[in-house]
LOKE-747994 format. One record per residue (C-alpha): residue in three letters; x, y, z. Coordinates in steps of 0.05 Angstrom, whole numbers, plus 32768, in hexadecimal, padded with zeros to 4 digits. Layout:
BEGIN
ALAXYZ;...
//
This chain:
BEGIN
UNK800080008000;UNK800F80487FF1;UNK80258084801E;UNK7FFC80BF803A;UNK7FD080DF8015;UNK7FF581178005;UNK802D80E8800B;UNK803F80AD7FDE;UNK805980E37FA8;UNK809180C17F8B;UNK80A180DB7F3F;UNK807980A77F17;UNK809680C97ED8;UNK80E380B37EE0;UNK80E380A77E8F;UNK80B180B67E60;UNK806980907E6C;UNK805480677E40;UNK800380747E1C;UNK7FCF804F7E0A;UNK7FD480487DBD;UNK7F8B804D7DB2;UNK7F7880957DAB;UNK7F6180B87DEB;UNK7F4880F87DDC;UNK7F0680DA7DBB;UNK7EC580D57DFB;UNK7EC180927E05;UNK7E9180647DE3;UNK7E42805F7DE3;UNK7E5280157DE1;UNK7E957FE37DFC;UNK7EA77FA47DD0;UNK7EC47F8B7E1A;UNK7EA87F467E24;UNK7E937F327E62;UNK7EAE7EF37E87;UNK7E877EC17EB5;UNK7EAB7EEB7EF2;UNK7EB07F3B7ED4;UNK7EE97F5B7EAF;UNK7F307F5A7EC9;UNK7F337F977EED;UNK7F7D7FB67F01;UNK7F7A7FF77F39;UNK7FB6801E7F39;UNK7FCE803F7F85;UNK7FC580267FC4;UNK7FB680617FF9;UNK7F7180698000;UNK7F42806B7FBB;UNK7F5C80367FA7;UNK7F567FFF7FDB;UNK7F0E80187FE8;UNK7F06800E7F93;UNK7F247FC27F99;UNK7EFE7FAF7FD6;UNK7EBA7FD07FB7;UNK7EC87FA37F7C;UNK7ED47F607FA5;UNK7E957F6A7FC9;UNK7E717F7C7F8E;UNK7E877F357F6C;UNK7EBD7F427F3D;UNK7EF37F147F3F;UNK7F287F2D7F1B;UNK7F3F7F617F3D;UNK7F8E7F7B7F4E;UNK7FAB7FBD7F7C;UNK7FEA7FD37F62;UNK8014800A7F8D;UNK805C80217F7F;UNK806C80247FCC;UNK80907FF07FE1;UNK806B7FC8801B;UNK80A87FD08044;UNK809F801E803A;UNK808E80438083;UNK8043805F8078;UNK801F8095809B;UNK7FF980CF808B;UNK7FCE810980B1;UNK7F84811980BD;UNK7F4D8117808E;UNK7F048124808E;UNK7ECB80F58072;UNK7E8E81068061;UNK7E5280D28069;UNK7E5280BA8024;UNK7E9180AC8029;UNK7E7F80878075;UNK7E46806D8058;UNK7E76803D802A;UNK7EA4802E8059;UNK7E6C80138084;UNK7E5B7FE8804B;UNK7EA47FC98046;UNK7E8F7FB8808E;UNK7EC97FE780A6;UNK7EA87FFD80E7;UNK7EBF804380F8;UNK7EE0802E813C;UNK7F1680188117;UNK7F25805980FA;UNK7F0780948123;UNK7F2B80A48161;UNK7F0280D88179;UNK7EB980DB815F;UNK7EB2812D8154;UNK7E868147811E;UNK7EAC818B8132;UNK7ED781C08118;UNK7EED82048141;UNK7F02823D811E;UNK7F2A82758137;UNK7F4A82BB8129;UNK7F8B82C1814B;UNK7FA2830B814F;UNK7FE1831C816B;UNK7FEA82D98189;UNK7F9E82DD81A7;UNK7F6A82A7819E;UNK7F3082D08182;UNK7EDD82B48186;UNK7EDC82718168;UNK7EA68259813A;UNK7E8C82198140;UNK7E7981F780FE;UNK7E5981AF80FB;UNK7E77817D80D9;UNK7E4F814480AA;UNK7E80810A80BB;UNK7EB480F380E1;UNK7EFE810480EC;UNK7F3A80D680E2;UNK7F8380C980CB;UNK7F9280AE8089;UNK7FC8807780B3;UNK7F85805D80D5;UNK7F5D805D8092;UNK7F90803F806D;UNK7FA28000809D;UNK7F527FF480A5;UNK7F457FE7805C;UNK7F897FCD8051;UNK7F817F92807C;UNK7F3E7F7F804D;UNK7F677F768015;UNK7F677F278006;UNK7FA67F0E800A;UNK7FBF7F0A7FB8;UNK7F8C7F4D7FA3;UNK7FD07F847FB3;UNK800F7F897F8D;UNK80417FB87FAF;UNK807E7FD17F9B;UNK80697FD07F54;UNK8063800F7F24;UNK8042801D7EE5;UNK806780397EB5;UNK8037802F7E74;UNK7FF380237E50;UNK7FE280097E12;UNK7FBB7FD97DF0;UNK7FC87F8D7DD5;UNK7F9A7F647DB4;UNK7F627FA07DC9;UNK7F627F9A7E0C;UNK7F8B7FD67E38;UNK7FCE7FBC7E49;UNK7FF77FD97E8B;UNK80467FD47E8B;UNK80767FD57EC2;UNK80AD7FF17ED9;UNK80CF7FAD7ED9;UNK80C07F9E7E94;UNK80837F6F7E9A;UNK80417F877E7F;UNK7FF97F697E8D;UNK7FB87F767E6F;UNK7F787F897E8B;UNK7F337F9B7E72;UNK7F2E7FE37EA4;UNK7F6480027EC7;UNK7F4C802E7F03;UNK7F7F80657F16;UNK7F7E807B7F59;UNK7FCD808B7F62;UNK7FBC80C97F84;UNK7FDD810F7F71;UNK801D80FD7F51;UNK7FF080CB7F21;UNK801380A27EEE;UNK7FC480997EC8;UNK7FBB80E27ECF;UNK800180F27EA4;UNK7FF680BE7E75;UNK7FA580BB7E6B;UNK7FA481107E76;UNK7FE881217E65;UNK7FD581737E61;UNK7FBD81717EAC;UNK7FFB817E7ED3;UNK800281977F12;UNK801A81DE7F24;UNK803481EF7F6C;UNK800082217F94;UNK802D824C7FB4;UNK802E82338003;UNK803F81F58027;UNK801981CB805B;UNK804B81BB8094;UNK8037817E80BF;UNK804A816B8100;UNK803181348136;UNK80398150817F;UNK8041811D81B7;UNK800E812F81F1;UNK7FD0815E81E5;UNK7FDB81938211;UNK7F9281B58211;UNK7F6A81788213;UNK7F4C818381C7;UNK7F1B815881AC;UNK7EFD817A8171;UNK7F28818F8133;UNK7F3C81D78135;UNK7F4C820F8100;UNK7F788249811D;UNK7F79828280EA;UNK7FB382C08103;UNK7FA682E480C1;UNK7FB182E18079;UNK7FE982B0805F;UNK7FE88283809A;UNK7FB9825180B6;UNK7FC8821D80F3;UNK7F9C81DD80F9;UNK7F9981A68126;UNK7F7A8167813D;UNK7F7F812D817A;UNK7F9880EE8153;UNK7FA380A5816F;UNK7FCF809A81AF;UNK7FC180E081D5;UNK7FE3811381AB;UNK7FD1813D8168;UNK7FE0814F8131;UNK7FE881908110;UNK7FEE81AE80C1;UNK8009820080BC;UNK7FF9821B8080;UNK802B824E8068;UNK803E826D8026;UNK808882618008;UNK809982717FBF;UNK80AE82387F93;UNK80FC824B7FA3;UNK80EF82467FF2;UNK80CB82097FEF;UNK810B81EB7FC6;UNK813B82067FFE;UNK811381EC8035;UNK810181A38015;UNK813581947FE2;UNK810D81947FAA;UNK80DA81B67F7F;UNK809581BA7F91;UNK808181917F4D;UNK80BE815F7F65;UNK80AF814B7FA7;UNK805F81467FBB;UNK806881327FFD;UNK80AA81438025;UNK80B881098054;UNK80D481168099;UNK811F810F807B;UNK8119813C804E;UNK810481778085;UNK814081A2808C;UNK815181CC80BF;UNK8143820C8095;UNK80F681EF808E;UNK80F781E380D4;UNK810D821C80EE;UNK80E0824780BE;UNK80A2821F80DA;UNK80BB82308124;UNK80C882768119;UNK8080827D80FB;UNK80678252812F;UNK808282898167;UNK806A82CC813A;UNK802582AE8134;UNK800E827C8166;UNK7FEE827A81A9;UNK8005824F81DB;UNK800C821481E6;UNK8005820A819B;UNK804B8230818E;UNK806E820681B8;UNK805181C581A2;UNK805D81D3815C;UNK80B081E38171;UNK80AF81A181A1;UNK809481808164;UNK80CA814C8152;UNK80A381288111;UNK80A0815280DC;UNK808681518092;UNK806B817E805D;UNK804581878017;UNK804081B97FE6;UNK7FFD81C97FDA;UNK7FF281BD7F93;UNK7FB481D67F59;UNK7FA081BC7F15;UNK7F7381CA7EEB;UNK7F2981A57EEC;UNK7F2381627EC4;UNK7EFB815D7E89;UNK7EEB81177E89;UNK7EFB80D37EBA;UNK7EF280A47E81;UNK7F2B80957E47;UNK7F1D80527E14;UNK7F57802D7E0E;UNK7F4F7FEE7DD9;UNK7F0E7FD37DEE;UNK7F127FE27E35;UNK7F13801A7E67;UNK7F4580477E8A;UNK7F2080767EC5;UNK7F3C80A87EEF;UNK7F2680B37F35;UNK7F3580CF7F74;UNK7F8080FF7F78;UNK7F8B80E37F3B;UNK7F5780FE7F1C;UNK7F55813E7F41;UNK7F79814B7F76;UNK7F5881867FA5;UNK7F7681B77FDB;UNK7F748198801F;UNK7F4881CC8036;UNK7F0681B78010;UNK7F0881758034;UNK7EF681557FF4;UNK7F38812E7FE3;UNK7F2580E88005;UNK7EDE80F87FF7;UNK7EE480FF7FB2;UNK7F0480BD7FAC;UNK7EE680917FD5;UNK7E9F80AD7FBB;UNK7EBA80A77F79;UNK7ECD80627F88;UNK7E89804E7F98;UNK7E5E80637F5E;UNK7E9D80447F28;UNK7E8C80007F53;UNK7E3B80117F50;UNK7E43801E7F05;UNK7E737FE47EF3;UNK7E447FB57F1A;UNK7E0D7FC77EEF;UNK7E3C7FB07EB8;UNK7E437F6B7ED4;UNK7E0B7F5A7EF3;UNK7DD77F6F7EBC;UNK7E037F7D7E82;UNK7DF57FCC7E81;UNK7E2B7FDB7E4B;UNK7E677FF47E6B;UNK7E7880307E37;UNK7E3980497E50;UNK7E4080397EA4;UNK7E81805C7E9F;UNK7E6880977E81;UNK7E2F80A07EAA;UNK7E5F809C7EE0;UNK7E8680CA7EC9;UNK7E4A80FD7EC7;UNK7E3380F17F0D;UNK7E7C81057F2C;UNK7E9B812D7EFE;UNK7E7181697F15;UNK7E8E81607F5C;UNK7ED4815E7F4F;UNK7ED081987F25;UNK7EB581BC7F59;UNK7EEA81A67F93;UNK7F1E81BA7F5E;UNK7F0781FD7F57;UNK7EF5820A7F9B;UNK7F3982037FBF;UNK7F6082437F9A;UNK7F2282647FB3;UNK7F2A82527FFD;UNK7F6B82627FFA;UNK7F6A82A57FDF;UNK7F3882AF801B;UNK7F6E82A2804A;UNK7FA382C68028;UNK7FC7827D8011;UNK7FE282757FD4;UNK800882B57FC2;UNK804C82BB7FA9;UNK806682D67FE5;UNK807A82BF8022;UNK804B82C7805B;UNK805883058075;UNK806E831F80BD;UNK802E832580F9;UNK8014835D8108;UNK8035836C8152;UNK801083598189;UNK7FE3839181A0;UNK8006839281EA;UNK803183708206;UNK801583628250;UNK7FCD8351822F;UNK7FEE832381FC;UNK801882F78235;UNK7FD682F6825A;UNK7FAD82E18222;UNK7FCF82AE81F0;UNK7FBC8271821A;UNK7F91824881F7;UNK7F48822B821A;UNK7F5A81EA823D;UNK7F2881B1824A;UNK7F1B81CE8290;UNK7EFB820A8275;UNK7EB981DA826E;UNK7EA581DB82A5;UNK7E96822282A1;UNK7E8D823E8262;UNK7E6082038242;UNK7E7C81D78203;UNK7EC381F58205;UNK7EE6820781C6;UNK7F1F81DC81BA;UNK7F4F81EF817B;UNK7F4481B58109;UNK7F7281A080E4;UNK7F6681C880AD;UNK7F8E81948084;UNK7F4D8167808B;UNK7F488146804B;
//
């Protein structure tokens, strides 16, 4: 299985891909020449985080047989990833995979605070229902991962190629073996192999700020909800409880392409998640020194005490046009990052796919249960969830103008604290305690909920 989320953004374009040799640019048929076998049509997903576990299981339950889960990531790779939201749809099938939601909620808050923080000053929070539930993508991940049936996942192996042979699509691999399939299902998240080979003029283009992630040991005011601490335009602190009594925060700060290259190693484009290693001690200190200009207490301190450390660059691209390519006779889709991937703050990134995972199952099964042509499923698939991930597409530049995120410019000084005495009076943060007196108390969301 893959990485994080955000993670599990190794360059999948180390030489040039290879494409399908059918024309792609063509919608894709009224009408598939794919014959149907006694148990369905070989079926090959592509990326093991998330999407597309949820895709394979949805498939095994739904009685095709022929089903495989290839991810790059070696299964000796260390995995982990942060906090992400999910939405009831998205509940509502993981329920059906009989993945009960102690097994991946730690704390069961339909939540989110959000704060002003001026001059180092918690401001009024807003409270702001959630529809769902909150959890980490490391407790998601190792839920559906021990469904898969032992033989389904292939790690360690990468796609390099598509093309066709004798009709049918045809995948090829880095180590120089190829197999055929009758629909490939990419789900191989933001640094998608499909994506460059099925949508080549897609690419991504850096966003102009970085989310820096940290896990804290110890939760110093008793939170339980996720909370959103806003100190002004061009910065925006999150954070969460996670497993084993700590949490987990994401600061959002701009960096221009050049800074995020000093700090990481690499270009934006080049490195999609930064693993801990590749923190340096200029990104560190940069997030600490922001941490102190901007941040109440304790949160200042627990994000300089913070020992784990990793980042992303927050990345746009322009809205698909289409999830559905014919290859040959069969079927290449696009769902999920691959297809689209959104801005962490529209909560729609696991969404997306995992919805999107569904109603590609509900459509195929149509396919083999009452031979609904599968030209036709697709596309009405296609035309029930394209809308949506338009829509998350175009909606994150617009939260992050909101907040100031995204400019080409790094985020700028704080505006001084208006005294000094009332400021070192005032930056503690509401404890648990405070309960007792002042009803439900406001605890501070990871803003990086996906």
């Amino acid at each position: 299985m893959r990485s994080a989320p955000q993670s599990g953004h190794t360059n999948p374009h180390p030489g040039t891909p290879t494409a399908p040799s059918a024309p792609l640019a063509s919608p894709a048929p009224a009408s598939s020449s794919v014959a149907r076998p006694p148990d369905g049509p070989r079926i090959a997903v592509i990326g093991g985080s998330l999407s597309g576990p949820t895709v394979a299981l949805l498939l095994g339950q739904a009685g095709f047989a022929n089903v495989c889960l290839y991810e790059a990531t070696p299964a000796s790779a260390t995995l982990g990833g942060g906090l992400i939201s999910l939405e009831h749809p998205s509940l509502t099938v993981l329920d059906q995979l009989g993945i009960g939601q102690h097994e991946y909620v730690h704390v069961p808050s339909e939540t989110i605070w959000k704060t002003p923080v001026r001059g180092r000053v918690l401001g009024e929070p807003i409270r702001r229902r959630y529809p769902g539930r909150f959890t980490t993508w490391t407790q998601l991940h190792q839920a559906l991962g021990r469904r898969i049936p032992h033989g389904m996942a292939h790690t360690g192996v990468r796609i390099t190629g598509l093309t066709t042979h004798c009709g049918r699509p045809l995948l090829h691999f880095a180590d120089g073996h190829a197999e055929a399939a009758d629909i490939v299902v990419f789900a191989d998240g933001r640094a998608s192999t499909g994506r460059a080979l099925l949508d080549p003029g897609r690419r991504l283009r850096y966003a102009g700020y970085v989310g820096h992630r940290g896990a804290q040991t110890g939760n110093p005011t008793g939170i339980v909800d996720f909370w959103r601490l806003e100190p002004g335009p061009g910065v925006q602190f999150n954070i969460a409880p996670v497993p084993g009594g700590g949490v987990d925060w994401t600061f959002y700060l701009n960096a221009t392409a050049t800074q995020y290259t000093e700090m990481f190693g690499a270009a934006p484009c080049r490195r999609l998640f930064v693993h801990a290693r590749h923190v340096s001690d200029v990104a560190r200190e940069q997030v600490d020194a922001n941490a102190v200009r901007y941040l109440p207490e304790p949160y200042a301190t627990g994000v300089r005490t913070s020992t784990t450390r990793t980042a992303f660059p927050v990345m746009d691209i322009d809205p698909p046009t289409r999830m559905v390519w014919p290859v040959g006779d069969g079927f290449a889709v696009l769902l999920g990052d691959a297809l689209a991937p959104v801005r962490a703050h529209t909560g729609r990134g696991a969404n997306n796919g995992i919805e999107q995972a569904s109603g590609l199952v509900d459509a195929l099964a149509q396919h083999l249960r009452h031979g609904a042509d599968l030209g036709t499923a697709l596309i009405g698939w296609q035309r029930r969830h394209l809308p949506a991930a338009v829509a998350a597409v175009q909606r994150g530049p617009e939260i992050g103008a909101r907040l100031g995120l995204g400019t080409t410019t790094p985020t700028p000084p704080p505006t001084p604290p208006p005294g000094t005495a009332a400021a070192a009076t005032a930056v503690a943060a509401p404890t648990a305690a405070a309960a007792t007196t002042t009803g439900p108390v406001p605890q501070p969301v990871l803003a990086g909920v996906r």
